[in-house]
MOPAC internal coordinates of N, CA, C and O (Angstrom, degrees):
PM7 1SCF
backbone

  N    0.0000 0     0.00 0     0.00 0    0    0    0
  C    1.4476 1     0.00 0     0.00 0    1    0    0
  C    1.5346 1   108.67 1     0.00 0    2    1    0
  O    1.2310 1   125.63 1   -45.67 1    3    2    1
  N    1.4224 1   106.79 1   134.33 1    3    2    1
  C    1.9710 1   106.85 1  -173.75 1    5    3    2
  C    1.8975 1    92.50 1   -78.06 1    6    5    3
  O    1.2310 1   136.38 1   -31.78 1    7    6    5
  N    1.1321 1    85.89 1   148.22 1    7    6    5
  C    1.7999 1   112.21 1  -176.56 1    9    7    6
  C    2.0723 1    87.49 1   -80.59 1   10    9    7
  O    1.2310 1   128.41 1   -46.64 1   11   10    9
  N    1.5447 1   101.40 1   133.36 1   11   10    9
  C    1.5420 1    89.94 1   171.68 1   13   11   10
  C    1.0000 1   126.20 1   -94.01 1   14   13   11
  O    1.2310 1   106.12 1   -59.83 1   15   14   13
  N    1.4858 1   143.38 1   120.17 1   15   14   13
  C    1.3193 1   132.00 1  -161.61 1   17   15   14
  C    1.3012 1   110.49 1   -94.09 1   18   17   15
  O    1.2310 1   122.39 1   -37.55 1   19   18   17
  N    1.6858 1   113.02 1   142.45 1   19   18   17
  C    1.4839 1   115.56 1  -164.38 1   21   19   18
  C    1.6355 1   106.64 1  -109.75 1   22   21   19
  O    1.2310 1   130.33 1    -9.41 1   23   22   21
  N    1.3516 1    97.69 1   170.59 1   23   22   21
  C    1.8314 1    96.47 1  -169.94 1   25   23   22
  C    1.3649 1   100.64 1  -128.92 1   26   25   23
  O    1.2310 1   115.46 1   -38.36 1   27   26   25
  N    1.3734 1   126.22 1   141.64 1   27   26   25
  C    1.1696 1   119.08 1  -156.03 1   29   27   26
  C    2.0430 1    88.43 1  -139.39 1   30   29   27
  O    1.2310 1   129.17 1   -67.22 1   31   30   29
  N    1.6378 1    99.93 1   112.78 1   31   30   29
  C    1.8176 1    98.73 1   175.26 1   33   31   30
  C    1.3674 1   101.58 1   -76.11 1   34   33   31
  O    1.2310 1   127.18 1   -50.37 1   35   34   33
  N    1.4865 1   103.80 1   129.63 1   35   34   33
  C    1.8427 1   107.02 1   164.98 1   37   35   34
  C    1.6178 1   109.58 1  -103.67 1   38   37   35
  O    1.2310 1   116.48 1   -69.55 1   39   38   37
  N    1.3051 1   124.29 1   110.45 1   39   38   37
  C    1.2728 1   126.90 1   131.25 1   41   39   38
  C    1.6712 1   148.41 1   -42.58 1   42   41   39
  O    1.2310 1   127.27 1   -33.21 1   43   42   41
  N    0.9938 1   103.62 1   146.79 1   43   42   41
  C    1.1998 1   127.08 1  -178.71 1   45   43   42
  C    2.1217 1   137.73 1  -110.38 1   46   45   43
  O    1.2310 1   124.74 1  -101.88 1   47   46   45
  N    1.1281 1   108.51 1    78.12 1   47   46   45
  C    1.2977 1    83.41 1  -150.37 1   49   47   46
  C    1.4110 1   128.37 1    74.34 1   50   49   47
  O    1.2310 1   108.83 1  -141.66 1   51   50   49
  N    1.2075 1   138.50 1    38.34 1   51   50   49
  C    1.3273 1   154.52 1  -166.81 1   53   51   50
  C    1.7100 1   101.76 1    48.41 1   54   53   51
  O    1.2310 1   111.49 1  -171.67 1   55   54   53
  N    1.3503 1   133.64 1     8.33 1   55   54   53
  C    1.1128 1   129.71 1  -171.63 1   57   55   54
  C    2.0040 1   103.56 1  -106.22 1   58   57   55
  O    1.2310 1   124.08 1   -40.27 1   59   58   57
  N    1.6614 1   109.78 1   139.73 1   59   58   57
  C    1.1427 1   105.73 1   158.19 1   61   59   58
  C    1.5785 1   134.34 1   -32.13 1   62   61   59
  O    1.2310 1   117.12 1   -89.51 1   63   62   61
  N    0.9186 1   123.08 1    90.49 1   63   62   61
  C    1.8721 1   114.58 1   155.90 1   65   63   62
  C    1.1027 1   137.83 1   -74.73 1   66   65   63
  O    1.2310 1   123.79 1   118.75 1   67   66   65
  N    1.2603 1   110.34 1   -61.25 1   67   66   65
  C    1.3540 1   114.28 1  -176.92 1   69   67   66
  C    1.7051 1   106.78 1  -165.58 1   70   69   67
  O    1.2310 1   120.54 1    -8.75 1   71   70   69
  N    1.9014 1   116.57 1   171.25 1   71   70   69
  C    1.0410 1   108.02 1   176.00 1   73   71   70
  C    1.8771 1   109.39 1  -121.21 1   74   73   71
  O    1.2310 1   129.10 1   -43.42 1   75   74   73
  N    1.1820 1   100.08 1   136.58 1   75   74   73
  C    1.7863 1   128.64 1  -176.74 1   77   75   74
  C    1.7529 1    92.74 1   -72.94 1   78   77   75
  O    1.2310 1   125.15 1   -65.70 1   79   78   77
  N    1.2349 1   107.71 1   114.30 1   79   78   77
  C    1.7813 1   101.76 1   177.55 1   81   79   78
  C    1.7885 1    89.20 1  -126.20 1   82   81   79
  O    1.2310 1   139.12 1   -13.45 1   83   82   81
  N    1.3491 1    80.53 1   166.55 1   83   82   81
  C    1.7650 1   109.30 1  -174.15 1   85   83   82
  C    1.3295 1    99.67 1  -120.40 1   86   85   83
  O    1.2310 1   111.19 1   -92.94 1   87   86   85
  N    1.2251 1   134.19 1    87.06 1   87   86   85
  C    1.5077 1   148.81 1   179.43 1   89   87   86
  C    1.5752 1   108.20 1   -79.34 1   90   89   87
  O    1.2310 1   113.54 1   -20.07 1   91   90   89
  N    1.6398 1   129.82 1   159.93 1   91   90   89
  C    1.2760 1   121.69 1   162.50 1   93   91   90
  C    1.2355 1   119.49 1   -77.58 1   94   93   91
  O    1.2310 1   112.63 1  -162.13 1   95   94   93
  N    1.4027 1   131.52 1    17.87 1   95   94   93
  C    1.2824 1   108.17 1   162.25 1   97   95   94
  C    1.6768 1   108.08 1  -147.87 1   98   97   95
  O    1.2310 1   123.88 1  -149.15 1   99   98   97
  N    1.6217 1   110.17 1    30.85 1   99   98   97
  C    1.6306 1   128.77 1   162.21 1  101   99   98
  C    1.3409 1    97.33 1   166.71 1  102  101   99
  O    1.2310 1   128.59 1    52.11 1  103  102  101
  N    1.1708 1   101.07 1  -127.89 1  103  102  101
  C    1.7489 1   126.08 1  -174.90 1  105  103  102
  C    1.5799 1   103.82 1  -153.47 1  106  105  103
  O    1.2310 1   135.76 1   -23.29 1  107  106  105
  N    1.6002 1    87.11 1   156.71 1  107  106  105
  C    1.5862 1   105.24 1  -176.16 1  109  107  106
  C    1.3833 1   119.04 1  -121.06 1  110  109  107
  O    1.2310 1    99.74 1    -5.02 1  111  110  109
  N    1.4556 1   154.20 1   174.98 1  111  110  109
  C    1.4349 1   129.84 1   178.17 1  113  111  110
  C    2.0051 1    82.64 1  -152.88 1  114  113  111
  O    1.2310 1   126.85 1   -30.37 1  115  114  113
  N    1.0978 1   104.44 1   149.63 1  115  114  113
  C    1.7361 1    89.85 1  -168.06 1  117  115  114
  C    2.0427 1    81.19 1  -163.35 1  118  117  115
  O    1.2310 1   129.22 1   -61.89 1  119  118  117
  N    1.4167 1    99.84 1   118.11 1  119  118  117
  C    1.6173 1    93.00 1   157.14 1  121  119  118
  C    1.3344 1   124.80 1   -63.79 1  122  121  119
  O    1.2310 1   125.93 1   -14.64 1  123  122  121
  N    1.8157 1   106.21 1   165.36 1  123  122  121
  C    1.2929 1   114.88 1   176.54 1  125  123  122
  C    1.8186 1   100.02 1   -85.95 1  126  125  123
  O    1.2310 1   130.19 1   -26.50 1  127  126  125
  N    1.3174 1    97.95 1   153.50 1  127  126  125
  C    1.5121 1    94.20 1   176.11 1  129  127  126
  C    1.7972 1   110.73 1   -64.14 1  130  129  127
  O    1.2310 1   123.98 1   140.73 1  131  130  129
  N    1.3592 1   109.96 1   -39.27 1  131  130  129
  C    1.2033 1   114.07 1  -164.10 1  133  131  130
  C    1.9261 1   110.82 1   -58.19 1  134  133  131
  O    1.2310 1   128.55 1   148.72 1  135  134  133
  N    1.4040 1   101.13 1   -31.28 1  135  134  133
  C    1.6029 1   116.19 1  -174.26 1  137  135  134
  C    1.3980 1   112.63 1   -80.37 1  138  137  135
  O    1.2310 1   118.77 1   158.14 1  139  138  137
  N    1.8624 1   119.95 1   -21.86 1  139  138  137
  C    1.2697 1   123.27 1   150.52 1  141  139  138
  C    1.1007 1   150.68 1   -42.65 1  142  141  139
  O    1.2310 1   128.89 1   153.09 1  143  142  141
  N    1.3251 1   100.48 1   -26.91 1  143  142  141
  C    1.6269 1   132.13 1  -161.18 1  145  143  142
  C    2.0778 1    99.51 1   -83.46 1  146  145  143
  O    1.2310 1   126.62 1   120.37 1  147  146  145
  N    1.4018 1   104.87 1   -59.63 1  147  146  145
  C    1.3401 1   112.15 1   156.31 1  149  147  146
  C    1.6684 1   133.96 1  -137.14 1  150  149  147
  O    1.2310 1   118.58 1  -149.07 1  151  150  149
  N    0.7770 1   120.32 1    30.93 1  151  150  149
  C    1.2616 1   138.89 1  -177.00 1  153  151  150
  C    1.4944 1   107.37 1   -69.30 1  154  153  151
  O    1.2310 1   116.29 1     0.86 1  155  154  153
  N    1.0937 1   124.66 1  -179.14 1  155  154  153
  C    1.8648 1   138.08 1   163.65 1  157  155  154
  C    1.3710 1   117.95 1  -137.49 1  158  157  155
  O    1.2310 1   121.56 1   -52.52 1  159  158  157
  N    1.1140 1   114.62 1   127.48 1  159  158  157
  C    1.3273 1   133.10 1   179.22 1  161  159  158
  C    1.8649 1   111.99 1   -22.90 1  162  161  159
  O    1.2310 1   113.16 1   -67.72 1  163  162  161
  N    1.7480 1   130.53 1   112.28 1  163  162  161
  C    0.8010 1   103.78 1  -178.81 1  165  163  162
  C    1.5426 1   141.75 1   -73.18 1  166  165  163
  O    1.2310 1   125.05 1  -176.50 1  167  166  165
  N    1.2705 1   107.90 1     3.50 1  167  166  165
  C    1.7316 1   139.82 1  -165.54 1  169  167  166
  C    1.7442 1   116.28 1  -173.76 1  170  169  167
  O    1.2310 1   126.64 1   -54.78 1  171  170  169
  N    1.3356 1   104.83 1   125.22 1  171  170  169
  C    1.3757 1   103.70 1   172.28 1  173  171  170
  C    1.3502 1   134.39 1   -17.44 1  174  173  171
  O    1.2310 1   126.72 1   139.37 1  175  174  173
  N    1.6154 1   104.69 1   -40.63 1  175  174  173
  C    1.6798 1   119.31 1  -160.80 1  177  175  174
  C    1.4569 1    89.33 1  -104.56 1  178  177  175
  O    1.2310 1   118.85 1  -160.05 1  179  178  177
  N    1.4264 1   119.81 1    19.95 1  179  178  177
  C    1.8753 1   104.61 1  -177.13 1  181  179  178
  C    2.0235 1    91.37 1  -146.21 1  182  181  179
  O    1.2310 1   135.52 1  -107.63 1  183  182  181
  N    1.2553 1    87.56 1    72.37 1  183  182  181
  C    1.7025 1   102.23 1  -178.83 1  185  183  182
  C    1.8959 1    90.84 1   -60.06 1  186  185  183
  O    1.2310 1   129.71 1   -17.43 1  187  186  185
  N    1.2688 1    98.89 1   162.57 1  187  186  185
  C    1.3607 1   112.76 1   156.05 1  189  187  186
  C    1.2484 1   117.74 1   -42.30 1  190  189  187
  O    1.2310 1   105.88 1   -22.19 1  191  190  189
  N    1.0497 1   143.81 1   157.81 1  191  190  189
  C    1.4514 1   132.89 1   151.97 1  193  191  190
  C    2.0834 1   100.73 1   174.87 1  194  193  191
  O    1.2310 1   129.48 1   -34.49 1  195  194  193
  N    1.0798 1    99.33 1   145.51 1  195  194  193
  C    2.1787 1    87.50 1   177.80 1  197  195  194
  C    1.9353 1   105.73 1   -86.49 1  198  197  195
  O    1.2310 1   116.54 1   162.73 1  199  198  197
  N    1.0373 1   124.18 1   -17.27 1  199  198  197
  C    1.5796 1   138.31 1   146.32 1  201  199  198
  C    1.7282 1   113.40 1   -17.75 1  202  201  199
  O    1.2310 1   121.09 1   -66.13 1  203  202  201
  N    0.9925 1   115.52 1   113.87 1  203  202  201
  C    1.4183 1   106.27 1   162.49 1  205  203  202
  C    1.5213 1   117.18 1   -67.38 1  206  205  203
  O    1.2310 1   127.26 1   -21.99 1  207  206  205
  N    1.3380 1   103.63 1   158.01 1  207  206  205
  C    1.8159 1    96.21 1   167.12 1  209  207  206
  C    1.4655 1   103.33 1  -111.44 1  210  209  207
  O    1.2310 1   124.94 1   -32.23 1  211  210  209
  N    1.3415 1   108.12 1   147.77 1  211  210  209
  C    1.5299 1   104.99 1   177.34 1  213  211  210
  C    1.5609 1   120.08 1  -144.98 1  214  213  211
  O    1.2310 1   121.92 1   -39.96 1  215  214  213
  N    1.6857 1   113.93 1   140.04 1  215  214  213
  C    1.1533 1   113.94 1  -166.49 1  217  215  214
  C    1.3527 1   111.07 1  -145.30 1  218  217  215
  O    1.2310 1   118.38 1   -32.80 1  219  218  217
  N    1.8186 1   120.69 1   147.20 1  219  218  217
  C    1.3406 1   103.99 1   165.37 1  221  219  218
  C    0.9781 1   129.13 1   -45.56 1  222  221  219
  O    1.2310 1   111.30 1   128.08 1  223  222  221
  N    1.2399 1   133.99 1   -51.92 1  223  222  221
  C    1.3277 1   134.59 1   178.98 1  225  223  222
  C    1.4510 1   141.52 1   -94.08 1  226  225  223
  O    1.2310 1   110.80 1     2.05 1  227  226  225
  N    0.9322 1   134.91 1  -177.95 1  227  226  225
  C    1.4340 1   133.62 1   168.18 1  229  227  226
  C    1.5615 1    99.01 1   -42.53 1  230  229  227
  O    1.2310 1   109.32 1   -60.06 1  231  230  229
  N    1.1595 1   137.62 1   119.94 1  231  230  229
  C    1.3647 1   132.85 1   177.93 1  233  231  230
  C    1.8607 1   105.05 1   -67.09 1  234  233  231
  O    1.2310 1   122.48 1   -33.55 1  235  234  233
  N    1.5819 1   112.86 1   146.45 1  235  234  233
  C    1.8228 1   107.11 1  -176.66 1  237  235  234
  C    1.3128 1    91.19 1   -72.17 1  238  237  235
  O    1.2310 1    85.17 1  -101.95 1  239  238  237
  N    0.8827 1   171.13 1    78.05 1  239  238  237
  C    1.1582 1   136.12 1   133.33 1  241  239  238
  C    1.8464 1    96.02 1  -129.72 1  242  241  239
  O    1.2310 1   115.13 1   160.67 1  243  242  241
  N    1.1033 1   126.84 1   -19.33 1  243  242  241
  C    1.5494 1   143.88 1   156.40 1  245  243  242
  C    1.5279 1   100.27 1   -61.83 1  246  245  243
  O    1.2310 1   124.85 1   109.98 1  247  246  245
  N    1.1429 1   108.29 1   -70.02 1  247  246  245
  C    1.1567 1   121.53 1  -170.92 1  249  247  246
  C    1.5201 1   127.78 1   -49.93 1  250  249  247
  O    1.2310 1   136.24 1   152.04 1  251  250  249
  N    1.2561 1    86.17 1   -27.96 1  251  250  249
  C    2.1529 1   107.34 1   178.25 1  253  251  250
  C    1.4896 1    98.72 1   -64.54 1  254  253  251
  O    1.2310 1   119.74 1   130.13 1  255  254  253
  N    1.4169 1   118.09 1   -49.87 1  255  254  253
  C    1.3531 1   136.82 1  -155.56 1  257  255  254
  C    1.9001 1   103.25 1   -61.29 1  258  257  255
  O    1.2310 1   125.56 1   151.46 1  259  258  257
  N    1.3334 1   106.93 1   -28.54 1  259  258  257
  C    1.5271 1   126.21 1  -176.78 1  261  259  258
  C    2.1032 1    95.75 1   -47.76 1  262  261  259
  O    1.2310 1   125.20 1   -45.57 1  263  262  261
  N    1.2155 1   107.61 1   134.43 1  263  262  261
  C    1.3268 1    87.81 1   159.68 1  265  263  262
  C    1.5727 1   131.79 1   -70.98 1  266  265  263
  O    1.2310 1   110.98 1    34.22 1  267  266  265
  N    1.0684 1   134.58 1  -145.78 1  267  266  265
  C    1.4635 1   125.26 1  -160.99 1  269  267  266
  C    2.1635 1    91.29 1  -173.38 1  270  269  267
  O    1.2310 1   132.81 1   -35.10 1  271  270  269
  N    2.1227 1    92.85 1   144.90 1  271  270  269
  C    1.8220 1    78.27 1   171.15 1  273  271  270
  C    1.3327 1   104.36 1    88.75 1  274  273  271
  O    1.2310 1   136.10 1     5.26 1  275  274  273
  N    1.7074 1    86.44 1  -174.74 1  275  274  273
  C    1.5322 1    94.28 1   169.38 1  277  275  274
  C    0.6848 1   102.16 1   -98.36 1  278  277  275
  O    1.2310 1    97.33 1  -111.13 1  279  278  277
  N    1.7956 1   157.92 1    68.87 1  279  278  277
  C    1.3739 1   128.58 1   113.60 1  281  279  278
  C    1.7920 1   103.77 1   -92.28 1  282  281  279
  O    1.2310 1   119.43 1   174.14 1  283  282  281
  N    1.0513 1   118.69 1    -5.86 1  283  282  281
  C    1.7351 1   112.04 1   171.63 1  285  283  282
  C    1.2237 1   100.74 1   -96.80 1  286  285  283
  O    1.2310 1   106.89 1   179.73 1  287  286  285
  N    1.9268 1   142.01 1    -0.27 1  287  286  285
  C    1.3990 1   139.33 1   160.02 1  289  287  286
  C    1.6535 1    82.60 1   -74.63 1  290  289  287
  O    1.2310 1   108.43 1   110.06 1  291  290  289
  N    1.2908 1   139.23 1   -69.94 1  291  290  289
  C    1.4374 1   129.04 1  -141.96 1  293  291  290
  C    1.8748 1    90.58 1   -57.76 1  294  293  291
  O    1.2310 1   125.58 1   116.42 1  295  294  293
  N    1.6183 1   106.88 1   -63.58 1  295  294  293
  C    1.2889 1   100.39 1  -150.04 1  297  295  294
  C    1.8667 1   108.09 1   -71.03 1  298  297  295
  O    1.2310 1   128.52 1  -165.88 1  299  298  297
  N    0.9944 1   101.20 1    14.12 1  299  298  297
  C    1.8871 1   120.09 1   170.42 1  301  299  298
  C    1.0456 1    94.17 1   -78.82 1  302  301  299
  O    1.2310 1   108.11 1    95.12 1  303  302  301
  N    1.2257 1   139.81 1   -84.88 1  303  302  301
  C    1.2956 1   168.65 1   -85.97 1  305  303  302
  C    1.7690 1    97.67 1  -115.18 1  306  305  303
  O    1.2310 1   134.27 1   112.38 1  307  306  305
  N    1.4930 1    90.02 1   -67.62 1  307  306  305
  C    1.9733 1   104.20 1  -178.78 1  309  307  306
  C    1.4998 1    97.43 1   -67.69 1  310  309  307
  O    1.2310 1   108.93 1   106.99 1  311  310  309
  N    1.2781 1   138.33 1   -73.01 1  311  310  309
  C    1.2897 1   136.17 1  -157.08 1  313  311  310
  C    1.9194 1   114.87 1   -62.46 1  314  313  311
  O    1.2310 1   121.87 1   158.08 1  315  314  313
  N    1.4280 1   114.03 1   -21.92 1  315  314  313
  C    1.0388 1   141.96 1   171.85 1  317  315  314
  C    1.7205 1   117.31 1    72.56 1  318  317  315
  O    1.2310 1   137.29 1  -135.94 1  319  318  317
  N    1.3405 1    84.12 1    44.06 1  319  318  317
  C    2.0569 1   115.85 1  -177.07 1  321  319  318
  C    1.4077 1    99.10 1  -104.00 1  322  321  319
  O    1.2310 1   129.87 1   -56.82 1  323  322  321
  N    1.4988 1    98.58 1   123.18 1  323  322  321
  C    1.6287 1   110.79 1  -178.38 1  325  323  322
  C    2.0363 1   104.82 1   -84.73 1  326  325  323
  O    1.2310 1   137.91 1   -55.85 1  327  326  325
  N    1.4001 1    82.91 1   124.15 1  327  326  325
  C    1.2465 1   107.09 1  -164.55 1  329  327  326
  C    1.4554 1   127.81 1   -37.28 1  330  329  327
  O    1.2310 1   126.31 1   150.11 1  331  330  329
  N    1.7175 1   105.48 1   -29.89 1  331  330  329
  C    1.6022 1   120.77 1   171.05 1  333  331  330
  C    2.3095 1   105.76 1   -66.71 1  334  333  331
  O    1.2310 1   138.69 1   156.20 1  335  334  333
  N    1.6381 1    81.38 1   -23.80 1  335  334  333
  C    1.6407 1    76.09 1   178.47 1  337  335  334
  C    1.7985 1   125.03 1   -45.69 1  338  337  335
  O    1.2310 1    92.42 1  -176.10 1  339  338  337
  N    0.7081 1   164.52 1     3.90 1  339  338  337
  C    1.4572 1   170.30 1   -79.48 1  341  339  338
  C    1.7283 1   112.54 1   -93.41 1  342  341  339
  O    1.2310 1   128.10 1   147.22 1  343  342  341
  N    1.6909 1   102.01 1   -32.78 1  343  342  341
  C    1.3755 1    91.49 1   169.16 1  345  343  342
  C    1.7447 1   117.50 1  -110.24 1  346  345  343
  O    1.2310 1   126.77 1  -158.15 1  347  346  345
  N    1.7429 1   104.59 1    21.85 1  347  346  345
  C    1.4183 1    95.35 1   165.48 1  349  347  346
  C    1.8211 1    93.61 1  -101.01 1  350  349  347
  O    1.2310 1   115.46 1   119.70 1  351  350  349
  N    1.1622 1   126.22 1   -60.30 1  351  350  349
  C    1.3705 1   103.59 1   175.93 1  353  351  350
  C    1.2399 1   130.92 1   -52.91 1  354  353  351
  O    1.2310 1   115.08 1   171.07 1  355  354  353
  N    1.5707 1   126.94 1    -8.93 1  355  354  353
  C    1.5312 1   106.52 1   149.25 1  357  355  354
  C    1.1913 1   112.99 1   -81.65 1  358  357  355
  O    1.2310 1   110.82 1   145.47 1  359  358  357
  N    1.6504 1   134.88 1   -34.53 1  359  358  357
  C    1.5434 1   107.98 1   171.78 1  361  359  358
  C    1.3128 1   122.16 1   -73.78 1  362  361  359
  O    1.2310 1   122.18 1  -140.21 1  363  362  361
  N    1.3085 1   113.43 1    39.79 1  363  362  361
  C    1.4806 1   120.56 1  -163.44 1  365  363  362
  C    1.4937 1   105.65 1  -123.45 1  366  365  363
  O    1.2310 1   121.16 1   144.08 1  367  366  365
  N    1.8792 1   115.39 1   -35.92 1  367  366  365
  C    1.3647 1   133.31 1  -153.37 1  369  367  366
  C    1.3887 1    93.54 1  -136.65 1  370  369  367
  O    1.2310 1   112.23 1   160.28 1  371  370  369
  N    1.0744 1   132.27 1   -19.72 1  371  370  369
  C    1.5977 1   121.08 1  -178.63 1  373  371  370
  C    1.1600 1   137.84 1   -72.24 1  374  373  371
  O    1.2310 1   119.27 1  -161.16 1  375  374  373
  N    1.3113 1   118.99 1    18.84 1  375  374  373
  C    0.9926 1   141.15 1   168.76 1  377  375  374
  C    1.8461 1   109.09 1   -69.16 1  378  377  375
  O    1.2310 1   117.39 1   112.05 1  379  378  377
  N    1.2293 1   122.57 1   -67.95 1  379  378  377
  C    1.2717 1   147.40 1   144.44 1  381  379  378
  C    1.3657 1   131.20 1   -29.20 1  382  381  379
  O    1.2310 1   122.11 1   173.05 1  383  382  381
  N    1.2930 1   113.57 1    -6.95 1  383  382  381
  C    1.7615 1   106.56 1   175.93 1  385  383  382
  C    1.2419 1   129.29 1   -69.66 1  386  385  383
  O    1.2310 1   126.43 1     2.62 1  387  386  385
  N    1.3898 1   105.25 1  -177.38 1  387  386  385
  C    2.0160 1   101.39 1  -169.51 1  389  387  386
  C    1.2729 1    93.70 1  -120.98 1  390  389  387
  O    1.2310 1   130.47 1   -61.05 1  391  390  389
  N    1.3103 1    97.40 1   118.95 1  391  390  389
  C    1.4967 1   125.39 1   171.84 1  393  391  390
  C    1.6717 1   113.50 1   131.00 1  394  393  391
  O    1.2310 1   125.82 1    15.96 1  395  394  393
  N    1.3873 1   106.41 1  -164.04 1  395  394  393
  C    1.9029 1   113.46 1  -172.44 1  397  395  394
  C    1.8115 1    90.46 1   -78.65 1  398  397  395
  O    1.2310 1    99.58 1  -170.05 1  399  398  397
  N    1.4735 1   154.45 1     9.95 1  399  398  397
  C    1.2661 1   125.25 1  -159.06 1  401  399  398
  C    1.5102 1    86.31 1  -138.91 1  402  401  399
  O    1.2310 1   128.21 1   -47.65 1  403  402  401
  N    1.3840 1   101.80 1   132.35 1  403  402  401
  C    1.8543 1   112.49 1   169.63 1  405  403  402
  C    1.4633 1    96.77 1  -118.73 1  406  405  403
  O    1.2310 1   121.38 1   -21.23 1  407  406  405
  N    1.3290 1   114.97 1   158.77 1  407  406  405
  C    1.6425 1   117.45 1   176.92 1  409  407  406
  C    1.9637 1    87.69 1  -133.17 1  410  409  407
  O    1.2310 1   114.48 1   -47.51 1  411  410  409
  N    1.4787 1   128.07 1   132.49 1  411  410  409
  C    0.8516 1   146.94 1   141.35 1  413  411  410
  C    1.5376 1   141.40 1  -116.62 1  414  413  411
  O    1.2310 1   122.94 1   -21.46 1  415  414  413
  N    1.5594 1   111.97 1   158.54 1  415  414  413
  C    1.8482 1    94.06 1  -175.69 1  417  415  414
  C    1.4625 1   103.84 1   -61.97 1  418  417  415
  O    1.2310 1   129.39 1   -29.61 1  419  418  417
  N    1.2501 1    99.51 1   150.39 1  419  418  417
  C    1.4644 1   104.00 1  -173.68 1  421  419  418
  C    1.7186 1   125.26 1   -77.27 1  422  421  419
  O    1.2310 1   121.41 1   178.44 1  423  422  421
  N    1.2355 1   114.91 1    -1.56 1  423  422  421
  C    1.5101 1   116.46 1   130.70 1  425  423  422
  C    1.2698 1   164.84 1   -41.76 1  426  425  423
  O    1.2310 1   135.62 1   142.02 1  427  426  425
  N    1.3557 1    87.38 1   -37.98 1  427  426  425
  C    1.7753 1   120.48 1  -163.18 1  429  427  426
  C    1.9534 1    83.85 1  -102.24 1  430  429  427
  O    1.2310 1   127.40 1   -59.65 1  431  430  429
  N    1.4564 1   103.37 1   120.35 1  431  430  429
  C    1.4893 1   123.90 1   177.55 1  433  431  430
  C    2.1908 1    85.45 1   -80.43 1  434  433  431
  O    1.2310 1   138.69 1   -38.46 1  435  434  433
  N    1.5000 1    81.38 1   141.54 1  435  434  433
  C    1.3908 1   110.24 1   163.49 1  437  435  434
  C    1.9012 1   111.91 1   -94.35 1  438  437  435
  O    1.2310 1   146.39 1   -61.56 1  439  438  437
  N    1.3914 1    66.28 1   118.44 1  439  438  437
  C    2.6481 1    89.75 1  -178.41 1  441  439  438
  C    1.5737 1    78.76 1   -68.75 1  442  441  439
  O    1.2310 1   128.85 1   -10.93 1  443  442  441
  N    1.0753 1   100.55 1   169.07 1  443  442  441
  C    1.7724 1   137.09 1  -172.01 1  445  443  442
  C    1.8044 1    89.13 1   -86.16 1  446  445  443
  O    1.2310 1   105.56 1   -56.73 1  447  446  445
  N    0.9670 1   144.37 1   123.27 1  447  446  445
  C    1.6176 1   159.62 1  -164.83 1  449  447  446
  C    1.7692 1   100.03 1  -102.26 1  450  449  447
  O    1.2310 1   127.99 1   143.11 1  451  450  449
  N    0.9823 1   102.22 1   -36.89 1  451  450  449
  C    1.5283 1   106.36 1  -168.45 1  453  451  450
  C    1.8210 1   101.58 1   -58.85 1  454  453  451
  O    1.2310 1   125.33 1   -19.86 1  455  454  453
  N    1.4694 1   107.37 1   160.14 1  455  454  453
  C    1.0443 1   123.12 1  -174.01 1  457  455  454
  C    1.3054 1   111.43 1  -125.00 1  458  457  455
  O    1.2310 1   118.35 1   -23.35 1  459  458  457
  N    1.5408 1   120.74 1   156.65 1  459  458  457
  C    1.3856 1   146.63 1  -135.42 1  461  459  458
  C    1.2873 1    91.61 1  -138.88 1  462  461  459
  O    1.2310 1   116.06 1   -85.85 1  463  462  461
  N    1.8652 1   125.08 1    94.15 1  463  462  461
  C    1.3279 1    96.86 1   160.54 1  465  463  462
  C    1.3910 1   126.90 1  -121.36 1  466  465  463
  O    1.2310 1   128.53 1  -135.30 1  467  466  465
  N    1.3605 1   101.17 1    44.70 1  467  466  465
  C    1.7530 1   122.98 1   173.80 1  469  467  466
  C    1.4707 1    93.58 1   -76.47 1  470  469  467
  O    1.2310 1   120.10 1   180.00 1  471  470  469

């Protein structure tokens, strides 16, 4: 049975960047054209470019974003994602990270994050 590979949209500032793919033989990270045009680089090591980047593995800088500890035992544990998984618990929790970059399944539309404090 083929393993299904999942695609994970990374944002920027609540804005499209690019899409996080799960390839058969790593992952790839490739901007959108539209985020090229004016966008900013989402990480040092992920210059602009219309090129995918591609790697065996979870690329580090995705991968950093993973929590760490026991809060990736809890959210292992509760979500029922085996803990070596790294890019199902970030498309699992990335919604929530610290800083300008969220990673979600690439289905699931990103709500407006910004806050209202009228």
């Amino acid at each position: 049975m083929k393993k299904k590979l999942r695609v994970a949209a990374v944002y920027h500032h609540n804005q499209l960047a690019g899409i996080l793919l799960e390839t058969p033989s790593g992952f790839s990270f490739q901007y959108q054209k539209a985020y090229l045009v004016e966008g900013r680089p989402i990480a040092f090591r992920f210059p602009l470019r219309e090129v995918a980047f591609l790697y065996d593995s979870l690329p580090p800088f995705f991968d950093n974003l993973v929590s760490e500890g026991w809060l990736r035992k809890i959210q292992s544990c509760s979500q029922h994602i085996d803990e070596k998984d790294h890019f199902g618990l970030l498309l699992r929790n990335g919604r929530d990270l610290i800083g300008a970059v969220s990673v979600l399944p690439a289905d699931e539309p990103l709500q407006d994050m910004s806050v209202n404090y009228e």
